[in-house]
Backbone as CSV, one residue per row, in Angstrom:
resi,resn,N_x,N_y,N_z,CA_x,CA_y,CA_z,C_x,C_y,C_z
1,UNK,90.717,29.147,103.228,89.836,29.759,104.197,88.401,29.693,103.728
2,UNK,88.431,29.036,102.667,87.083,28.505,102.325,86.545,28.852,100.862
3,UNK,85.410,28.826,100.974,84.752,29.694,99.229,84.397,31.126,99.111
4,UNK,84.875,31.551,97.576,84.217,32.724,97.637,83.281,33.011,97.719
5,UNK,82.773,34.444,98.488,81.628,34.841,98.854,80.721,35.326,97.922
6,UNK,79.569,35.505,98.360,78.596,36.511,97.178,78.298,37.905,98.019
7,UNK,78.909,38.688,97.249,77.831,40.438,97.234,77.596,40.348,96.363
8,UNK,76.504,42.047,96.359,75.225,42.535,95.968,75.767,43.382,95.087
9,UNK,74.926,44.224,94.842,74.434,46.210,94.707,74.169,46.341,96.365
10,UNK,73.776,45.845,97.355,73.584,46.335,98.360,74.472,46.139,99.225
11,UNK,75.487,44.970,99.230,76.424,44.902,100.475,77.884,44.769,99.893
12,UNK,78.183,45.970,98.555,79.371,45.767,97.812,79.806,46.706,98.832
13,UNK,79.558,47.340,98.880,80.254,48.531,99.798,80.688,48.038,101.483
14,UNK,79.868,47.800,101.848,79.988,47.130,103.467,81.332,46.331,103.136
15,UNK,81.240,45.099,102.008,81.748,43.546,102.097,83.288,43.839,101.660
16,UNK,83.380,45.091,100.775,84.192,45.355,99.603,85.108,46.335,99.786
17,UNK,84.280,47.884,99.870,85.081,48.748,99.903,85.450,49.456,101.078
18,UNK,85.120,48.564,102.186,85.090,48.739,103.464,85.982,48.294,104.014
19,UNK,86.465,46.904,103.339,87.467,45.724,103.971,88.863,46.145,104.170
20,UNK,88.975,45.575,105.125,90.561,46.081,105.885,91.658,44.848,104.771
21,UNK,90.980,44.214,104.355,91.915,43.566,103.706,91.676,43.572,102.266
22,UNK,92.793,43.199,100.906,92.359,43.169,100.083,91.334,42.132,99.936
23,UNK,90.588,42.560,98.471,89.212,41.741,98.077,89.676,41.945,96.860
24,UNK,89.285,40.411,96.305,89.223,40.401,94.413,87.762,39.808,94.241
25,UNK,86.867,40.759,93.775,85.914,40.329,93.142,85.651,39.834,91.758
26,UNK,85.108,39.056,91.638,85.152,38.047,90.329,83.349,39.033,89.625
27,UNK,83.393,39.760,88.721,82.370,39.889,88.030,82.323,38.785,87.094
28,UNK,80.696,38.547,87.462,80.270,37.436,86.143,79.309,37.178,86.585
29,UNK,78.272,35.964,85.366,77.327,35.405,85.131,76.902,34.193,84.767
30,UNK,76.014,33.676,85.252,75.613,31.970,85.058,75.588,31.444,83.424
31,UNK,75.409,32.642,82.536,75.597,32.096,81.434,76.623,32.406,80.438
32,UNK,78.145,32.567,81.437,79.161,32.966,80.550,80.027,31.663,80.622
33,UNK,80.523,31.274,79.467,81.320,30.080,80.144,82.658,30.237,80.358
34,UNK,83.311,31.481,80.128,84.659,31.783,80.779,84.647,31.682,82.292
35,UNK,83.084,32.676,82.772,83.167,32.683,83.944,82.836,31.195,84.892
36,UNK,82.716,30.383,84.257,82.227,29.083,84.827,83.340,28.587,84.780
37,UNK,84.772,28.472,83.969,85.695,28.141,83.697,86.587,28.545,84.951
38,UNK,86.684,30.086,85.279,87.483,30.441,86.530,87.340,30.399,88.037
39,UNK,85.654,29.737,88.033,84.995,29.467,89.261,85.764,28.622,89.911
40,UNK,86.520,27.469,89.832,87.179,26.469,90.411,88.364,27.004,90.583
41,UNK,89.009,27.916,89.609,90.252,28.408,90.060,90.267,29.210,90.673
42,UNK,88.947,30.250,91.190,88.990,30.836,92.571,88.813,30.707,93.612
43,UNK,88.021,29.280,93.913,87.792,28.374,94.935,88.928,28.167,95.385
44,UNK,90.177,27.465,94.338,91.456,27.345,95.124,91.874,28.510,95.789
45,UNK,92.097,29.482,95.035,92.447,30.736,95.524,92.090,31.172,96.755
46,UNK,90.409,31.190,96.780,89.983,31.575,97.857,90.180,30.457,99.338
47,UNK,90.389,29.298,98.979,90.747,28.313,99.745,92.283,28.391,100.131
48,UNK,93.455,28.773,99.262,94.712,28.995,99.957,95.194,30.592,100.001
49,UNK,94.807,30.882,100.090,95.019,32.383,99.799,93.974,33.377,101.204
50,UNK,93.234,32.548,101.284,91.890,33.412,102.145,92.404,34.492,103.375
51,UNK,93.438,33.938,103.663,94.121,35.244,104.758,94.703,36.160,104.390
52,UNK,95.119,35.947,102.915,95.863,37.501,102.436,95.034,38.114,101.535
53,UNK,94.136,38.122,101.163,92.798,38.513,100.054,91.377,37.386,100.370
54,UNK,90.451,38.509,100.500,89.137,37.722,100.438,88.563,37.904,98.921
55,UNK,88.123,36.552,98.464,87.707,36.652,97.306,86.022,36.521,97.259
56,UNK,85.710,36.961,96.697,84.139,37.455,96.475,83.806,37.532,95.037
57,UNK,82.081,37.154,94.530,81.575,37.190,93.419,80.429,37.850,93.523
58,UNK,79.889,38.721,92.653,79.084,39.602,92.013,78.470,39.289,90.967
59,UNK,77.277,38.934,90.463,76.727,38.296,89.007,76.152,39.729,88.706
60,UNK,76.906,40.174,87.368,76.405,40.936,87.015,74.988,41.725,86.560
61,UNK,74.123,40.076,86.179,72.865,40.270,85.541,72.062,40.717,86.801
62,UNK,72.425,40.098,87.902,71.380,40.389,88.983,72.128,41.585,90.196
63,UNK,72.939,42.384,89.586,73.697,43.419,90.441,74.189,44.198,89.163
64,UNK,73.354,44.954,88.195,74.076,45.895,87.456,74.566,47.045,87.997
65,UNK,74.149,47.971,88.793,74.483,48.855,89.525,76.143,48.869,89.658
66,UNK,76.451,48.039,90.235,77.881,48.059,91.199,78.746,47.838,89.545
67,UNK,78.595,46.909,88.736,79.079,46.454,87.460,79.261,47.595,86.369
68,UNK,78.033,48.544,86.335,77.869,49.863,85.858,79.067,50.844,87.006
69,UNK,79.212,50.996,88.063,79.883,51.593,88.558,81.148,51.523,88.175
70,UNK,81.784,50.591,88.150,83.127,50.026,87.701,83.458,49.910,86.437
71,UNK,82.653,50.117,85.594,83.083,49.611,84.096,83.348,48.558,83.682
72,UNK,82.762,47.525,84.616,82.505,45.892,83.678,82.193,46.094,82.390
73,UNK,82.708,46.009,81.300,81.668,45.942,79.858,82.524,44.547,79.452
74,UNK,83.381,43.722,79.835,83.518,42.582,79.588,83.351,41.715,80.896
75,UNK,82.711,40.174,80.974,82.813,38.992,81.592,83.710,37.758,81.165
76,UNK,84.687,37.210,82.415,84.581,37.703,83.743,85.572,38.618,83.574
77,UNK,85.628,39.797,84.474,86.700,41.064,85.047,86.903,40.260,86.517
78,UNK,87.617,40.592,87.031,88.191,40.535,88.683,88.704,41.754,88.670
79,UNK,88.385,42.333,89.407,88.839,43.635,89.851,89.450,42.880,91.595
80,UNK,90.833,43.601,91.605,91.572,43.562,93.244,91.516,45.535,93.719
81,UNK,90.484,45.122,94.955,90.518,46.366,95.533,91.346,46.260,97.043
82,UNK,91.799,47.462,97.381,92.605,47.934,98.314,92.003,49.589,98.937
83,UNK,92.137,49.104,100.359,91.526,50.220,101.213,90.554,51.167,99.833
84,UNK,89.410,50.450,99.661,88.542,51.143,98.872,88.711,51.024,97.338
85,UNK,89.485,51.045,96.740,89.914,51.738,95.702,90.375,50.839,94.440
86,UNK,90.239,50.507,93.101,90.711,49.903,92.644,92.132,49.389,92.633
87,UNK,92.741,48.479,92.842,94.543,48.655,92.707,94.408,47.488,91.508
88,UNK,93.677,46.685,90.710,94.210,45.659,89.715,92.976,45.474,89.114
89,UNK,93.239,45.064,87.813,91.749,44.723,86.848,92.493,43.413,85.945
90,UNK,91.710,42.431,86.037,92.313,41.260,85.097,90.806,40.902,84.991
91,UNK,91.016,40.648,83.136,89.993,40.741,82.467,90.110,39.046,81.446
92,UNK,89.009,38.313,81.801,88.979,37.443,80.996,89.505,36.182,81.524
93,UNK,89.254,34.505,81.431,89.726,33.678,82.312,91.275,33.613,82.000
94,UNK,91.885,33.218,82.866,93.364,32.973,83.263,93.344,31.985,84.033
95,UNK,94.401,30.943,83.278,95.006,30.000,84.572,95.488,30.162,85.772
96,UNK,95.214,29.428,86.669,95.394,29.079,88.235,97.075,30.346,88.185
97,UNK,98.435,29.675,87.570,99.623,30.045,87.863,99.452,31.785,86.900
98,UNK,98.667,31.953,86.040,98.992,33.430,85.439,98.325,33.938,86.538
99,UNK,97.204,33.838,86.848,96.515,34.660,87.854,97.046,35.117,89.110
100,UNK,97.914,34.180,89.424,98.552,34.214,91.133,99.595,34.955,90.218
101,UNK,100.250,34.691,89.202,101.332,36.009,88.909,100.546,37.122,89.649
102,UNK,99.737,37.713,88.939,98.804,38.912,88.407,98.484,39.311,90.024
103,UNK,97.722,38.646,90.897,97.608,38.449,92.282,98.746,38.919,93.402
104,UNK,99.823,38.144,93.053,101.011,38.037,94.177,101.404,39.275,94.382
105,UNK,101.714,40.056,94.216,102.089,41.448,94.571,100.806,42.347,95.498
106,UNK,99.587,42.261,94.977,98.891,42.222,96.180,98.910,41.593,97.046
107,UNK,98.783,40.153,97.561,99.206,39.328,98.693,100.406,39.663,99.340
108,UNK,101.256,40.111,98.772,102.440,40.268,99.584,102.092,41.691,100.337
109,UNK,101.818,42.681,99.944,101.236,43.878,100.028,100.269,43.683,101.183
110,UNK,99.557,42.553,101.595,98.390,42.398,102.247,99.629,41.746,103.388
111,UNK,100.965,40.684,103.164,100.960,40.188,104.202,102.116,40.940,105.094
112,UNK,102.648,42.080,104.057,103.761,43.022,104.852,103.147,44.507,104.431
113,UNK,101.827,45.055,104.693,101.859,46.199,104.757,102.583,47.202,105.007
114,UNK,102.693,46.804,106.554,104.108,48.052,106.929,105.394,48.406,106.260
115,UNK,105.916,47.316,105.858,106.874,47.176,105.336,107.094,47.518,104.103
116,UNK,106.033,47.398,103.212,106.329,47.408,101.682,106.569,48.914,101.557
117,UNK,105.670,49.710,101.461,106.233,51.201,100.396,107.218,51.350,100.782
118,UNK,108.081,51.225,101.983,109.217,51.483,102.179,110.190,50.637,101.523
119,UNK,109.639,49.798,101.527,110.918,48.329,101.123,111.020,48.504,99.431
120,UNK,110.247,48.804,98.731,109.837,48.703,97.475,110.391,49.840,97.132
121,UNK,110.039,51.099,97.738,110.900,52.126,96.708,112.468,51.906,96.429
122,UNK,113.173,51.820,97.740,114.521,51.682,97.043,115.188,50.494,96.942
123,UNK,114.503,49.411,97.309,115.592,48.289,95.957,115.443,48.344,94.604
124,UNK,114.045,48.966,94.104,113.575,49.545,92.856,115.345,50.076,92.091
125,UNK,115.542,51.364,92.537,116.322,52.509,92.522,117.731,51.444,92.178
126,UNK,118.398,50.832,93.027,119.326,50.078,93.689,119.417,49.028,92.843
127,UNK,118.578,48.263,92.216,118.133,46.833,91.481,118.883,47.583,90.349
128,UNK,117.689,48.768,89.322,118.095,49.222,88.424,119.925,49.175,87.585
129,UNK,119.907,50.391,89.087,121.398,50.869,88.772,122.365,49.542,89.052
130,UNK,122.202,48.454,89.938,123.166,47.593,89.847,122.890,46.759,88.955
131,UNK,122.117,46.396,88.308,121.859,45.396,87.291,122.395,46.089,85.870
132,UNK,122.414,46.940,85.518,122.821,47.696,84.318,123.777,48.483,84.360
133,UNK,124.846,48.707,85.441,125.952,49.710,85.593,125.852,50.634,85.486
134,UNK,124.533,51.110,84.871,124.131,52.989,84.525,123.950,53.282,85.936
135,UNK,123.831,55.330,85.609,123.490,55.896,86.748,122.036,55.484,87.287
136,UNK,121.167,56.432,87.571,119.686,55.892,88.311,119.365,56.840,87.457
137,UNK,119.810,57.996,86.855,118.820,58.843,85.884,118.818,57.808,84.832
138,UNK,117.150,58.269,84.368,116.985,57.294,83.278,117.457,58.430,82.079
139,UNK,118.021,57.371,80.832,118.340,57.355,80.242,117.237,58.391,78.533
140,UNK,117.394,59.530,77.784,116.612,60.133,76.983,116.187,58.898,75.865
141,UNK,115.319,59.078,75.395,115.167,58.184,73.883,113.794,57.110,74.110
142,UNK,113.577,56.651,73.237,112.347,55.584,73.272,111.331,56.607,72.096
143,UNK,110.301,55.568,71.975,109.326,55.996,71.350,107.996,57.302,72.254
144,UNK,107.495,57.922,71.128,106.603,59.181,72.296,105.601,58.428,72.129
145,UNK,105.058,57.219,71.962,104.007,56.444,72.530,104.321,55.338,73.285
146,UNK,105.644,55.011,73.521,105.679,53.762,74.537,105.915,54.189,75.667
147,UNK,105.512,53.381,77.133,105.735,53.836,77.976,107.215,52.729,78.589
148,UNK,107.655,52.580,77.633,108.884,52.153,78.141,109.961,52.977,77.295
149,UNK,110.758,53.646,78.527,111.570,54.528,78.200,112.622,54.222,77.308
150,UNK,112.836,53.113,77.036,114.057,52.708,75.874,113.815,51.863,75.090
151,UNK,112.304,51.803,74.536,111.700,51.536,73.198,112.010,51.979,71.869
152,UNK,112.748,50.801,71.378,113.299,51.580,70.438,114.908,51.546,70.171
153,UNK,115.449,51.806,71.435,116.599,52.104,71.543,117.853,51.334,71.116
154,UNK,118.665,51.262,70.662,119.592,50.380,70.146,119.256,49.118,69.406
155,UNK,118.214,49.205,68.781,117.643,48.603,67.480,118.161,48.596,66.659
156,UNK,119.047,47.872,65.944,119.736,47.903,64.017,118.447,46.988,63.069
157,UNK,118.650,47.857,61.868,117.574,47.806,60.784,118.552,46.760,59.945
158,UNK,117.791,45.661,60.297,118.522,44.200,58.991,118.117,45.033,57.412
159,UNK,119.355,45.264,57.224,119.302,45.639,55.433,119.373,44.370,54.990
């Protein structure tokens, strides 16, 4: 659907947090060369992708404001916003196929709105419990800093 766009400090809000659809803005600058590196791989993006996310760029040096708002302190960030609001931050260049990982769950999100929170909570639930024969309560144990609940768990120590 074509190339990504440019906002401001003045038309981030109108272009951005206004949009009925998702937007991934690409923070960066003419003299970063990561960000010169992911420019072509958002062109594709923004070229096959353009109906389920509009992609847009922001140069930080000449729009600190909006960059300060968000907490850019590294180039490039892409931030994916949704009805306003941050929903994804990927930081640093990524290939064409990691990125559309990182991406695709928003796009899908963009191309079945209605459908998803509903659809998503319970095959979640359903996936779980049939893939592992356990109940749906999760299971006690893991580490008190991981956020994966069975970190840890059935680990043997090679003597």
């Amino acid at each position: 659907m074509g190339k990504p766009q440019v906002v401001t400090d003045q038309t981030f809000e109108q272009e951005v947090l206004k949009s009925d659809a998702p937007v991934l803005v690409d923070f960066w600058a003419t003299w970063c060369g990561p960000c010169r590196m992911v420019g072509p791989v958002l062109e594709e993006v923004a070229s096959e992708q353009g109906d389920k996310i509009r992609v847009v760029k922001l140069d930080v040096d000449a729009n600190p404001i909006t960059a300060g708002r968000f907490g850019v302190r590294a180039i490039p960030t892409m931030i994916v916003f949704k009805n306003g609001r941050e929903a994804d931050r990927i930081v640093g260049y990524h290939p064409k196929p990691q990125l559309m990982t990182k991406l695709t769950p928003h796009l899908t999100m963009a191309a079945s709105s209605a459908a998803a929170p509903n659809a998503s909570a319970a095959p979640t639930a359903t996936t779980n419990a049939g893939t592992n024969g356990q109940s749906p309560t999760p299971p006690l144990g893991g580490s008190p800093t991981s956020s994966t609940p069975n970190a840890g768990v059935g680990v043997t120590k090679i003597h």
